[in-house]
C-alpha atoms as an extended CHARMM CRD file, in Angstrom:
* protein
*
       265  EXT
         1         1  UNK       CA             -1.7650000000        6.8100000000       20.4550000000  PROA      1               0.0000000000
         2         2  UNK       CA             -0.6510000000        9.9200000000       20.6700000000  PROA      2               0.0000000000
         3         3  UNK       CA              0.5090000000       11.9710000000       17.5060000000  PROA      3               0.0000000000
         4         4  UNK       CA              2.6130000000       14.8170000000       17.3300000000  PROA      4               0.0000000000
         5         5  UNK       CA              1.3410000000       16.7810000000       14.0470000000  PROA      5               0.0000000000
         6         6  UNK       CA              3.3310000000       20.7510000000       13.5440000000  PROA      6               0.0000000000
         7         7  UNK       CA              0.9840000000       21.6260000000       11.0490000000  PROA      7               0.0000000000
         8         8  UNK       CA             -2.0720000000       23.0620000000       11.3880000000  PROA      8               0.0000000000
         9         9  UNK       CA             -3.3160000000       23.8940000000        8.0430000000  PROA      9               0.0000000000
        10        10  UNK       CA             -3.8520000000       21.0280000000        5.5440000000  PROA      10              0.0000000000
        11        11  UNK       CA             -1.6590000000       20.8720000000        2.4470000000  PROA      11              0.0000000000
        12        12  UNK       CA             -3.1880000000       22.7430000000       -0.9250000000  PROA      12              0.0000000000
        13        13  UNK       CA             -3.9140000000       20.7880000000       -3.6980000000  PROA      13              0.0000000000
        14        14  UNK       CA             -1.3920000000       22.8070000000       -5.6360000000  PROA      14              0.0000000000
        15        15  UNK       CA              1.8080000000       22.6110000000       -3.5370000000  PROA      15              0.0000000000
        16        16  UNK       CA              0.9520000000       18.2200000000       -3.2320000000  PROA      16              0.0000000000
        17        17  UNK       CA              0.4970000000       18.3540000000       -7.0150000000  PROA      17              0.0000000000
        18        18  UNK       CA              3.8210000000       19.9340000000       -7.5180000000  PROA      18              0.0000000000
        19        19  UNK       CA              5.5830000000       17.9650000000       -4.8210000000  PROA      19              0.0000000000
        20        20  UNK       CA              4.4820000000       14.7290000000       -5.7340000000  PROA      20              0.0000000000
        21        21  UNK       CA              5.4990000000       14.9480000000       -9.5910000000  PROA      21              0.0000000000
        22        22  UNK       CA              8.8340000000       15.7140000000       -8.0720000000  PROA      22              0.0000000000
        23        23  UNK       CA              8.5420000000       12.0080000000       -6.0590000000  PROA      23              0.0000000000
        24        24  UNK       CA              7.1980000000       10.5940000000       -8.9640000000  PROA      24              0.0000000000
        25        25  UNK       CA             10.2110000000       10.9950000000      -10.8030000000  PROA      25              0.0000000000
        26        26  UNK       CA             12.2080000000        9.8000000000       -8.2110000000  PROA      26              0.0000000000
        27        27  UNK       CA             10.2310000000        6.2960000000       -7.3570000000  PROA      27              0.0000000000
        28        28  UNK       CA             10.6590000000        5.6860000000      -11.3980000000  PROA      28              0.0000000000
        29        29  UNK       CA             14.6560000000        6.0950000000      -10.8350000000  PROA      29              0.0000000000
        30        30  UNK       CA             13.5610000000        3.2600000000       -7.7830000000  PROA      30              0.0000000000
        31        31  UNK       CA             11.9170000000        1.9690000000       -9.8080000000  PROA      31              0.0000000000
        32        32  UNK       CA             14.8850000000        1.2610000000      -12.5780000000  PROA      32              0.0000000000
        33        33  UNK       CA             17.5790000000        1.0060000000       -9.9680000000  PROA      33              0.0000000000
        34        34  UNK       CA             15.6800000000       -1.7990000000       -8.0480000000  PROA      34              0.0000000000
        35        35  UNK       CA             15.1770000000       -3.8430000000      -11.3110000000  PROA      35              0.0000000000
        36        36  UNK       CA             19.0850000000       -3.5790000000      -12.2940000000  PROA      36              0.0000000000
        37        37  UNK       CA             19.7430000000       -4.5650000000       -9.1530000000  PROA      37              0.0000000000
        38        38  UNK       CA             17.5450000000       -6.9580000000       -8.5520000000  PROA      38              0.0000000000
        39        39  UNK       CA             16.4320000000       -6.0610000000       -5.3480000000  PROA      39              0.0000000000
        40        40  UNK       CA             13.3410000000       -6.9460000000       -3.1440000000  PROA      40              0.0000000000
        41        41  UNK       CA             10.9670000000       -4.9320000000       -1.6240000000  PROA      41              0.0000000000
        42        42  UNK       CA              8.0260000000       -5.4770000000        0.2340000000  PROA      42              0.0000000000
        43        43  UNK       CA              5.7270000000       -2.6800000000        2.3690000000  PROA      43              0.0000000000
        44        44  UNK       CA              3.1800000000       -3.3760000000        4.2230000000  PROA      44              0.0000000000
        45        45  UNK       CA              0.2120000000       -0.5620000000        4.9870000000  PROA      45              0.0000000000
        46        46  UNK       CA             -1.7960000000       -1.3130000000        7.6820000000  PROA      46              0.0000000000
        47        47  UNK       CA             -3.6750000000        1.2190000000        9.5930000000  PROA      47              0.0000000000
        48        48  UNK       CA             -7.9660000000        1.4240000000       10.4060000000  PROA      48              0.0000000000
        49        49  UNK       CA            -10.9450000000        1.7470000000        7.9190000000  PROA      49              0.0000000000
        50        50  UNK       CA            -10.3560000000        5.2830000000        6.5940000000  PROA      50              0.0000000000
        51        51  UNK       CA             -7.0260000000        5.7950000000        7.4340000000  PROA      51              0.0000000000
        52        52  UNK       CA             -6.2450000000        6.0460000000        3.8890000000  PROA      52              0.0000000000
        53        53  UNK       CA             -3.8570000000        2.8870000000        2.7340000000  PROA      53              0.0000000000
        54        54  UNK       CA             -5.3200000000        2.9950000000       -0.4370000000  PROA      54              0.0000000000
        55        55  UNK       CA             -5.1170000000        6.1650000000       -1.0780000000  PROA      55              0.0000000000
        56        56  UNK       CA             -1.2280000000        6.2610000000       -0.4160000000  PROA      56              0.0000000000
        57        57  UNK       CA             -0.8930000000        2.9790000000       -2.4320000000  PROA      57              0.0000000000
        58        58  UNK       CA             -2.4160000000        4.5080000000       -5.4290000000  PROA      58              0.0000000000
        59        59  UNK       CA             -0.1300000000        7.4370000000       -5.3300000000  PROA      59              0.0000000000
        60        60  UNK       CA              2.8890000000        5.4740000000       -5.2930000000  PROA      60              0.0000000000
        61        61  UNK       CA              1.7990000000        3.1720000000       -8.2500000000  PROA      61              0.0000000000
        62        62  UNK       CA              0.1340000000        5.6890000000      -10.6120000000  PROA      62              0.0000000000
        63        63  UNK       CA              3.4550000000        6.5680000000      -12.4960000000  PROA      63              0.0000000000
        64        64  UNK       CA              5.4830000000        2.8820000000      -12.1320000000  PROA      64              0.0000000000
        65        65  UNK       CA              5.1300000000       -0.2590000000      -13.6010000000  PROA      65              0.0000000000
        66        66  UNK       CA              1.9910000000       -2.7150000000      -12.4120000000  PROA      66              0.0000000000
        67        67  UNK       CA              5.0250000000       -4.8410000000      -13.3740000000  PROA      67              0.0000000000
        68        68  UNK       CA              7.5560000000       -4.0500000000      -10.8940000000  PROA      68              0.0000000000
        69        69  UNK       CA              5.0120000000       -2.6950000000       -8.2830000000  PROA      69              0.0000000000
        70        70  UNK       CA              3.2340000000       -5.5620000000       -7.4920000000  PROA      70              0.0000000000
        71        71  UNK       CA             -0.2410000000       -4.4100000000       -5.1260000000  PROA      71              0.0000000000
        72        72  UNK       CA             -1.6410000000       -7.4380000000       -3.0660000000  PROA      72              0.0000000000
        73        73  UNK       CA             -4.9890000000       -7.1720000000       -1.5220000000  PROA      73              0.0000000000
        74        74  UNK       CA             -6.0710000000      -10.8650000000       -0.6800000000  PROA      74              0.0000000000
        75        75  UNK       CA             -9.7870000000      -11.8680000000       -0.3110000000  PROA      75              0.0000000000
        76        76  UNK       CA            -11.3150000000      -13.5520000000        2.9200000000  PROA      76              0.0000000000
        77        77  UNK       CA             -9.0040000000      -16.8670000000        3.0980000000  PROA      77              0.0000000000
        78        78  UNK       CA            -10.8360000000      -20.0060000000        1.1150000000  PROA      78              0.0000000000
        79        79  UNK       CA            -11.3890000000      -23.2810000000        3.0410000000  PROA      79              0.0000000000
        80        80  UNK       CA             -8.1500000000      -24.6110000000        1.8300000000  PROA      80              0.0000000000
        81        81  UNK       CA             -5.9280000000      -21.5090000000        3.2740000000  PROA      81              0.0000000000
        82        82  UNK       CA             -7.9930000000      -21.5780000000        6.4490000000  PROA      82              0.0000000000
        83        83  UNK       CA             -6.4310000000      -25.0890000000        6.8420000000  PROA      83              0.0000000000
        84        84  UNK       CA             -3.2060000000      -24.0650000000        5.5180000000  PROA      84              0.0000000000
        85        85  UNK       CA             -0.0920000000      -22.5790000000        8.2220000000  PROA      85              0.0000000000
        86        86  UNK       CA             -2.0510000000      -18.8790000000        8.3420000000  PROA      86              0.0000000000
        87        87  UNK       CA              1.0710000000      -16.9840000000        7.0840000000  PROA      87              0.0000000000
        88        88  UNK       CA              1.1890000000      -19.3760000000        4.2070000000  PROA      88              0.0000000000
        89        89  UNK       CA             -0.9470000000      -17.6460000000        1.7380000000  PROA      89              0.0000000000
        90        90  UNK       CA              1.0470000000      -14.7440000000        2.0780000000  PROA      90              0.0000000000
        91        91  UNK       CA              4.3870000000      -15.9650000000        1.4520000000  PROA      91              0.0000000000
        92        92  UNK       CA              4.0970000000      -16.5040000000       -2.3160000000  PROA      92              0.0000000000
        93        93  UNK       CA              3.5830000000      -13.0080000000       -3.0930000000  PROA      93              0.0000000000
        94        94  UNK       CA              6.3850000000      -11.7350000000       -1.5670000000  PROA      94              0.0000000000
        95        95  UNK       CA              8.9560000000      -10.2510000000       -4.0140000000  PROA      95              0.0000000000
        96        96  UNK       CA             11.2760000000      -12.0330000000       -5.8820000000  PROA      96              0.0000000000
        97        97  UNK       CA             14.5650000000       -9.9080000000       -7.7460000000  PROA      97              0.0000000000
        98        98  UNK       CA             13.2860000000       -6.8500000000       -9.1230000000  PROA      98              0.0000000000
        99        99  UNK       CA              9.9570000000       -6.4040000000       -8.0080000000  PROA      99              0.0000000000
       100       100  UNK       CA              8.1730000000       -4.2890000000       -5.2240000000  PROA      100             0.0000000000
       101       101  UNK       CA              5.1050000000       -5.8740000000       -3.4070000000  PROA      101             0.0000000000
       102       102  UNK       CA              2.5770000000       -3.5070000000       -1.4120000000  PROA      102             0.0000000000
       103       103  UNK       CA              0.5150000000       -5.2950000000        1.1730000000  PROA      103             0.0000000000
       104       104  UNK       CA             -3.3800000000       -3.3980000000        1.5320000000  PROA      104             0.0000000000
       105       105  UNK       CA             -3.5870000000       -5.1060000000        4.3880000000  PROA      105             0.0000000000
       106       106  UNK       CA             -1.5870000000       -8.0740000000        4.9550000000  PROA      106             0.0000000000
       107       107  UNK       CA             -0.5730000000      -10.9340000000        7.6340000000  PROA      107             0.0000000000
       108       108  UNK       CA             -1.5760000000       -8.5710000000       10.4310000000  PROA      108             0.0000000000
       109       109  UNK       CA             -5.0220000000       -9.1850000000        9.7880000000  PROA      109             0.0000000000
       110       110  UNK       CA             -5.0550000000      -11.4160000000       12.6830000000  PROA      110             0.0000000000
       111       111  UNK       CA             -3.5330000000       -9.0330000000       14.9870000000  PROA      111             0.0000000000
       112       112  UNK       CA             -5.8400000000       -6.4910000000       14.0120000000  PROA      112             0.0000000000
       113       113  UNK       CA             -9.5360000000       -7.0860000000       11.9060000000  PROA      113             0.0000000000
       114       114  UNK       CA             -9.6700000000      -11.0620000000       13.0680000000  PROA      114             0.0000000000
       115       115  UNK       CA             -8.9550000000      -10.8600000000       16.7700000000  PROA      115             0.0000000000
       116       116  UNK       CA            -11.1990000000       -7.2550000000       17.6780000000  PROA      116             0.0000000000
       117       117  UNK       CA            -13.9700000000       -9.1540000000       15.4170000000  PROA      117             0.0000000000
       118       118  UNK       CA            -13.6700000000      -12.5110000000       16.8480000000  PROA      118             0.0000000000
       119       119  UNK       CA            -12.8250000000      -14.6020000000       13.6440000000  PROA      119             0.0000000000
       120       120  UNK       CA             -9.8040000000      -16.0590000000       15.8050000000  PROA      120             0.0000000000
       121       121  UNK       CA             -9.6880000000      -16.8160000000       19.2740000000  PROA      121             0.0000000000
       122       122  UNK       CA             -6.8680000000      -15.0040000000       21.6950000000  PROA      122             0.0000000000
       123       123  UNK       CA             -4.5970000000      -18.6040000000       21.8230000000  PROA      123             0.0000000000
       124       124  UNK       CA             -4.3010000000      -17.7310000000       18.0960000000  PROA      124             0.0000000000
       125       125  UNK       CA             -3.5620000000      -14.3630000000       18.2950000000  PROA      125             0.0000000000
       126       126  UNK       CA             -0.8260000000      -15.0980000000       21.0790000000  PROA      126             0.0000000000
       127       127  UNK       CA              0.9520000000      -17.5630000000       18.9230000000  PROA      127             0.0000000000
       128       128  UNK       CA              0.9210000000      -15.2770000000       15.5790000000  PROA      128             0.0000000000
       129       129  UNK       CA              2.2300000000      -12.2450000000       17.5980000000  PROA      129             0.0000000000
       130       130  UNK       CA              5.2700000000      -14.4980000000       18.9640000000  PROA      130             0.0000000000
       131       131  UNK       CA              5.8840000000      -15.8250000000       15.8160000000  PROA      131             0.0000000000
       132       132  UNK       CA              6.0320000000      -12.8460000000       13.5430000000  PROA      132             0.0000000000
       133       133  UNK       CA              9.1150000000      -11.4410000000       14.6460000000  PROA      133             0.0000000000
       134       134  UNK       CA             11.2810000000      -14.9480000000       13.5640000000  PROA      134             0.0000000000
       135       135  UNK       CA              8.9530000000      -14.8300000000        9.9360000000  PROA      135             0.0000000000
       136       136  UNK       CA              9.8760000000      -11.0710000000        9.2080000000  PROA      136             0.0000000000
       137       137  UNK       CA             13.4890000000      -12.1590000000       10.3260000000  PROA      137             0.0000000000
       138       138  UNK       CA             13.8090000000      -14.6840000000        7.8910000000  PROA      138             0.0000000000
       139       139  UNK       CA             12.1310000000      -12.5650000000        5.4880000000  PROA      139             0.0000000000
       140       140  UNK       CA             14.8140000000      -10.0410000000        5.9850000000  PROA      140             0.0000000000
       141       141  UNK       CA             17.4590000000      -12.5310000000        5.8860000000  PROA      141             0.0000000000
       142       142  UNK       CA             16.6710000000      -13.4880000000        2.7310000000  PROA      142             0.0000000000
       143       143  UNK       CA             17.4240000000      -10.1180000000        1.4490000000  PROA      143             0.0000000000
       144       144  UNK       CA             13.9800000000       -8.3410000000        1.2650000000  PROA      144             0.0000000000
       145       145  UNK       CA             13.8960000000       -5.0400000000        2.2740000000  PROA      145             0.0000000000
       146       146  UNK       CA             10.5860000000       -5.0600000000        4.6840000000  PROA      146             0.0000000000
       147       147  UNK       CA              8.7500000000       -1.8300000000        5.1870000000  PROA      147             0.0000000000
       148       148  UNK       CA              5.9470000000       -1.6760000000        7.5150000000  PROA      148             0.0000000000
       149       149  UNK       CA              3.3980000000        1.6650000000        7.8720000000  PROA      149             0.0000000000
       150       150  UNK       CA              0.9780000000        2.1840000000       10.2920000000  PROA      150             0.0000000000
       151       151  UNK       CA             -1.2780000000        4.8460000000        9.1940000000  PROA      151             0.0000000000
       152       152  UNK       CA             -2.9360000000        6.5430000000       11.8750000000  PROA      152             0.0000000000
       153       153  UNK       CA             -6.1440000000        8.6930000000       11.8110000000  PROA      153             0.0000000000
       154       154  UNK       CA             -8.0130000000       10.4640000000       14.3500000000  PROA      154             0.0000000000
       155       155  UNK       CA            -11.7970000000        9.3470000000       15.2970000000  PROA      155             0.0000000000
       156       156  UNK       CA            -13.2680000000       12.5440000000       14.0470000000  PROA      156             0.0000000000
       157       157  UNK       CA            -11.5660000000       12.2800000000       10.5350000000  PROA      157             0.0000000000
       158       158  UNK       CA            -12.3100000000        8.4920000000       10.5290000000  PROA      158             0.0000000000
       159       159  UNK       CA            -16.0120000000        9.5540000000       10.8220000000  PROA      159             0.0000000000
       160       160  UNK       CA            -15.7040000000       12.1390000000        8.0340000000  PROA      160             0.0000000000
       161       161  UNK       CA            -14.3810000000        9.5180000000        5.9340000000  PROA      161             0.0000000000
       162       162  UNK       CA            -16.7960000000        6.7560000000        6.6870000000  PROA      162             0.0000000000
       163       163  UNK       CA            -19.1880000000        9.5810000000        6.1210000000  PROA      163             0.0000000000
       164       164  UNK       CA            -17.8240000000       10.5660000000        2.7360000000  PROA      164             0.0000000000
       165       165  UNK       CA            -18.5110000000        6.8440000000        1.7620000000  PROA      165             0.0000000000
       166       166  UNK       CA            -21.7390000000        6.5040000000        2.2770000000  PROA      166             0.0000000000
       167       167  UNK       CA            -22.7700000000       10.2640000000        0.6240000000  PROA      167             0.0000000000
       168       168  UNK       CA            -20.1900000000        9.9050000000       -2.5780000000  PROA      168             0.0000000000
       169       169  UNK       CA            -21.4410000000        7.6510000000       -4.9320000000  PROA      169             0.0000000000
       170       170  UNK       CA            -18.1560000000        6.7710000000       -6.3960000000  PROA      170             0.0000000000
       171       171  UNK       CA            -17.1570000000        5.6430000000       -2.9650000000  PROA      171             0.0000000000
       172       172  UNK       CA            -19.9370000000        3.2630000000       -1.5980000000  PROA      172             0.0000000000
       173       173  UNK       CA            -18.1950000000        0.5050000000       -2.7680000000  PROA      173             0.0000000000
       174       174  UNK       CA            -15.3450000000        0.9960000000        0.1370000000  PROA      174             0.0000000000
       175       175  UNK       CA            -18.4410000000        0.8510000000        2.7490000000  PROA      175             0.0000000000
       176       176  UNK       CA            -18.6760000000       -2.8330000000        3.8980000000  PROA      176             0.0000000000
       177       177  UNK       CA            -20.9250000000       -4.3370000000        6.7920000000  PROA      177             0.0000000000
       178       178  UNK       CA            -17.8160000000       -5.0220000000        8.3270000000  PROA      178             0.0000000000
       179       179  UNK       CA            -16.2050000000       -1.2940000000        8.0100000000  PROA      179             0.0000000000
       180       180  UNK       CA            -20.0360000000       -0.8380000000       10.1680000000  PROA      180             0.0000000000
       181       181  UNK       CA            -19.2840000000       -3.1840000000       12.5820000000  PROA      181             0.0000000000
       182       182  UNK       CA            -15.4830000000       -1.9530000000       13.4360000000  PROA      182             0.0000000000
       183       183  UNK       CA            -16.1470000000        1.5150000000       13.8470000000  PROA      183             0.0000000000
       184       184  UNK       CA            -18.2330000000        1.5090000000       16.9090000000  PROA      184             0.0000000000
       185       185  UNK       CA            -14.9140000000       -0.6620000000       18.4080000000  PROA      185             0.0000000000
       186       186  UNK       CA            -12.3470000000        1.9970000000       18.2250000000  PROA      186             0.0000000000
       187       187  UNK       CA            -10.9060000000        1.2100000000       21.3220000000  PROA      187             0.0000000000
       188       188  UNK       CA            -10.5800000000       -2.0860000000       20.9470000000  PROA      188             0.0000000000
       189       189  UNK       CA             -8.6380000000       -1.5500000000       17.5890000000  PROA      189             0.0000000000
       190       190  UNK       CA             -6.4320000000        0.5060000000       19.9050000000  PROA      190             0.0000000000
       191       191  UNK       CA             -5.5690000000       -2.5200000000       22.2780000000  PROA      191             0.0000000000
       192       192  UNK       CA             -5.5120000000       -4.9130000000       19.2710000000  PROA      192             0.0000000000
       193       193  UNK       CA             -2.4620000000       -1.9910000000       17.4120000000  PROA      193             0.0000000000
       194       194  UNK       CA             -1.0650000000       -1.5280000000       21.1620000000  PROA      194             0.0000000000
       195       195  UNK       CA             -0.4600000000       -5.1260000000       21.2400000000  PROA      195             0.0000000000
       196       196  UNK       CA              0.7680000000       -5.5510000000       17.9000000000  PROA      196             0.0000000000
       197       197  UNK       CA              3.0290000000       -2.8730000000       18.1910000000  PROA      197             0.0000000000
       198       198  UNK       CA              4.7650000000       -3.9220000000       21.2750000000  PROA      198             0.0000000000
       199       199  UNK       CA              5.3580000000       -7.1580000000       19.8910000000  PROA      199             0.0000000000
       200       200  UNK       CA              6.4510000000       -6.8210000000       16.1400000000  PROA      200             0.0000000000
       201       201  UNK       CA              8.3070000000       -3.5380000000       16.3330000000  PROA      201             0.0000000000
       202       202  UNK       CA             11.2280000000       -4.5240000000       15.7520000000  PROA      202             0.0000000000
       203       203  UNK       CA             14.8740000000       -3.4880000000       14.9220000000  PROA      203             0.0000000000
       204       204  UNK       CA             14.9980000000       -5.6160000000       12.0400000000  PROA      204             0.0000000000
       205       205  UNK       CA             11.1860000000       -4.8000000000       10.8530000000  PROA      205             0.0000000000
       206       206  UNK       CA             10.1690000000       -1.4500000000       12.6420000000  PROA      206             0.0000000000
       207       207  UNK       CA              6.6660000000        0.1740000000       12.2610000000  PROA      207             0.0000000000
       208       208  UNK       CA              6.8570000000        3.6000000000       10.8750000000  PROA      208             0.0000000000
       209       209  UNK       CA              3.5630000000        5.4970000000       12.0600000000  PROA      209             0.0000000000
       210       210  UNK       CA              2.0710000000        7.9340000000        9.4160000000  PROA      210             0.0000000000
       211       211  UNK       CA              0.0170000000       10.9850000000       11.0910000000  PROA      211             0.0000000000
       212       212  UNK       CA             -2.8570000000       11.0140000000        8.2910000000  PROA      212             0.0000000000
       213       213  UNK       CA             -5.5860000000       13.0150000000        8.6010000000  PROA      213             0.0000000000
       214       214  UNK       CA             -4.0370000000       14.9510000000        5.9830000000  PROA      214             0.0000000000
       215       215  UNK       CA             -3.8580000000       12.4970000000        3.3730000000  PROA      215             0.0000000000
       216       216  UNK       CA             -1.5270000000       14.9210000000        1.0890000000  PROA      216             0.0000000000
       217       217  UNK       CA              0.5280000000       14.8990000000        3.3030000000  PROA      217             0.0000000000
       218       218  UNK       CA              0.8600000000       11.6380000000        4.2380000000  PROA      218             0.0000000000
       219       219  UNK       CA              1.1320000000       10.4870000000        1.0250000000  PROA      219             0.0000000000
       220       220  UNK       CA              4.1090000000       12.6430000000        0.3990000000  PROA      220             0.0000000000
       221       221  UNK       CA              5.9270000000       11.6590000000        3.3670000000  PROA      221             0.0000000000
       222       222  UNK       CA              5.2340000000        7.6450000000        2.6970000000  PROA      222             0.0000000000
       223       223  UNK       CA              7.0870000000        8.4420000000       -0.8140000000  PROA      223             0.0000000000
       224       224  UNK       CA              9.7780000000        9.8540000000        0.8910000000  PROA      224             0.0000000000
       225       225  UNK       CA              9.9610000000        7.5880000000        3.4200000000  PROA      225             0.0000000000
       226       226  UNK       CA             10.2500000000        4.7510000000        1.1150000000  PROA      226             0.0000000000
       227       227  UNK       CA             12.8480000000        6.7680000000       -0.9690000000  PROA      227             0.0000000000
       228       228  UNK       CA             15.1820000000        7.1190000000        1.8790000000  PROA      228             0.0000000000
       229       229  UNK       CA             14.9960000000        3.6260000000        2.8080000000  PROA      229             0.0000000000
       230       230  UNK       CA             15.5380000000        1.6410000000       -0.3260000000  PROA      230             0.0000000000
       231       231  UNK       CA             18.9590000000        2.5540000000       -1.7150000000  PROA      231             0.0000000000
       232       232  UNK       CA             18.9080000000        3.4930000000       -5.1710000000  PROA      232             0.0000000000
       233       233  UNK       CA             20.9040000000        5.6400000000       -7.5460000000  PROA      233             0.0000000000
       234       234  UNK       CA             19.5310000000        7.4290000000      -11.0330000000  PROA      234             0.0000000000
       235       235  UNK       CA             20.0160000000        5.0970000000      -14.0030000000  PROA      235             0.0000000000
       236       236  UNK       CA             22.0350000000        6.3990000000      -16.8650000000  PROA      236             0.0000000000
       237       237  UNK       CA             20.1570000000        7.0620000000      -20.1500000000  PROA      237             0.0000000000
       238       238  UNK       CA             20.8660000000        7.2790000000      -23.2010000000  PROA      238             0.0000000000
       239       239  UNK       CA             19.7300000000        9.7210000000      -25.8330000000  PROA      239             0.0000000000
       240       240  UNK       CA             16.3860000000        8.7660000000      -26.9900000000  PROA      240             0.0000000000
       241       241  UNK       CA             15.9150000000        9.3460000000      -30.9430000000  PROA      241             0.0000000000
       242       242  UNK       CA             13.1830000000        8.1880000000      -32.8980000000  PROA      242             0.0000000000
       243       243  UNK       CA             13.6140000000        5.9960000000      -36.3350000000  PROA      243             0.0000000000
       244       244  UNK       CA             12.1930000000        6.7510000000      -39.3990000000  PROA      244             0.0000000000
       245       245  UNK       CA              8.8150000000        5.6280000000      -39.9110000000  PROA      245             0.0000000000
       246       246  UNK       CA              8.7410000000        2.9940000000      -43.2030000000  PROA      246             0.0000000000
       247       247  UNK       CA              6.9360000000        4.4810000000      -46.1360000000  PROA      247             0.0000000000
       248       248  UNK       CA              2.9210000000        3.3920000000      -46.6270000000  PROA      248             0.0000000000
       249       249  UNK       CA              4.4230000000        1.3470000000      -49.5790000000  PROA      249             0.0000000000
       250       250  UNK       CA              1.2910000000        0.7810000000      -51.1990000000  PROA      250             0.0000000000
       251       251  UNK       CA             -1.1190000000        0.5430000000      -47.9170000000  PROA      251             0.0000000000
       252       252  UNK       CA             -4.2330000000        2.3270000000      -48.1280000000  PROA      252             0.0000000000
       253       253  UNK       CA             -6.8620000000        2.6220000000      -45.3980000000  PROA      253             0.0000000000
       254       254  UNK       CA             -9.3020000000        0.3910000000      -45.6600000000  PROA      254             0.0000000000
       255       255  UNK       CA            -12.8580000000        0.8010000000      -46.2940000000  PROA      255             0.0000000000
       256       256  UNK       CA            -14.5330000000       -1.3430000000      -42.9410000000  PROA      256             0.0000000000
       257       257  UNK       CA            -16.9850000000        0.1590000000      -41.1270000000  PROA      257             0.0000000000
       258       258  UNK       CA            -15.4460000000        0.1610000000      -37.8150000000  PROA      258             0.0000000000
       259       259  UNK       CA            -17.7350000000        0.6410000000      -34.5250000000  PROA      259             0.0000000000
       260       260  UNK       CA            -16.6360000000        3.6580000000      -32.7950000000  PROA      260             0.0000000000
       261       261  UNK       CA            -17.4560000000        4.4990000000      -29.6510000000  PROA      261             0.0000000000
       262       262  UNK       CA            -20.1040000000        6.8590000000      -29.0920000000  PROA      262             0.0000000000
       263       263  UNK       CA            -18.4390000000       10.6350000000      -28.8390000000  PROA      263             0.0000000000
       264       264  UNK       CA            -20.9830000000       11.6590000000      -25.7270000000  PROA      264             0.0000000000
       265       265  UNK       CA            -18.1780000000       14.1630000000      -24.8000000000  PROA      265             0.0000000000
């Protein structure tokens, strides 16, 4: 895929820090407007190992409610759900009125991880990729409004990434067999999201592609993307004043020897 990126320099950690407390506010007026509303919203990030979904999700979520921002990252499907219609497991998290759901990875699985891995056979994959278009229609129809990102990273800063993972210890956890497995099949990943692409981007549920080997600034423009999609208008508020606090009326602390955690720092 080719990517058209005008900047050259990566974004400082300064100007993302001040940019993204200006988003911040803005996804907690989404936030507000989408529960008064009661609208639904679902987005779905789906991109390669290391592209950096989670990293976007997190900076969406870090200032909203776990409430209202609902994050779904399903394990490897139990007997029962491998039996089970495949998008099945999937449908009861999307959003009802007044709640956002993010997808870290979600029904395209088998478009993507299951079919360059051969945990489905092609008949399979043929049959979800003609069928997805009617589901995300009748998702649509029934009034969510479907957001779908493809983030897309270059081999080179996949490797750094990967890299990263294994050499930071707070990040080993993210390094899986299967992450081992995928990366030597990049172009196969490329067929599998060519194929994907071509047959689920749609004008009711489009993929929006996210350049992001600058994760700052990816991040950033996945806010604003989301801002300018889901219609939403700044709550009024009221003016906030404290009551009085009620007098101790007798209370006195009392004389327990609490456990308190060891001040190390």
């Amino acid at each position: 895929m080719s990517k058209e990126d005008s900047t050259s320099d990566k974004l400082k950690g300064k100007d993302y820090d001040k940019e993204l407390k200006k988003l911040h506010g803005e996804l907690v007026k989404l936030q507000q407007w989408v529960v008064h509303k009661g609208l639904k919203v679902c987005i779905v990030f789906e991109g390669r190992d290391g592209a950096g979904k989670g990293g976007s999700i997190k900076a969406i979520t870090e200032r909203v409610s776990p409430r209202v921002f609902r994050v779904i990252a399903l394990p490897s499907p139990s007997a029962r759900e491998l039996s089970q219609m495949y998008v099945q497991r999937y449908v009861p998290h999307l959003p009802a009125a007044g709640e956002v759901v993010i997808f870290d990875r979600s029904w395209y699985n088998r478009a993507g991880v299951e079919r360059v891995m051969g945990f489905t056979d092609e008949k399979e994959v043929e049959r979800f990729l003609r069928g997805i278009p009617l589901v995300e229609k009748a998702i649509v129809n029934s009034g969510v409004i479907l957001i779908k990102f493809w983030l897309e990273v270059s081999e080179e800063e996949q490797t750094r990434r990967l890299q990263d993972r294994v050499d930071d210890p707070r990040k080993v956890w993210k390094l899986s067999p299967m992450d081992l497995k995928s990366y030597s099949r990049w172009f196969d990943y490329s067929r599998a999201r060519d194929a994907m692409f071509a047959a689920s981007d749609s004008e009711h549920a489009p993929w929006t592609v996210v350049p992001s080997d600058d994760k700052r600034r990816a991040r950033l423009n996945i806010i604003h993307h989301i801002l300018r999609t889901v219609p939403y208008k700044a709550m009024p508020r009221e003016k906030i004043k404290f009551p009085k606090r009620q007098k101790a009326g007798g209370y006195k602390d009392p004389k327990y020897p609490f456990k308190y955690v060891k001040a190390v720092f």
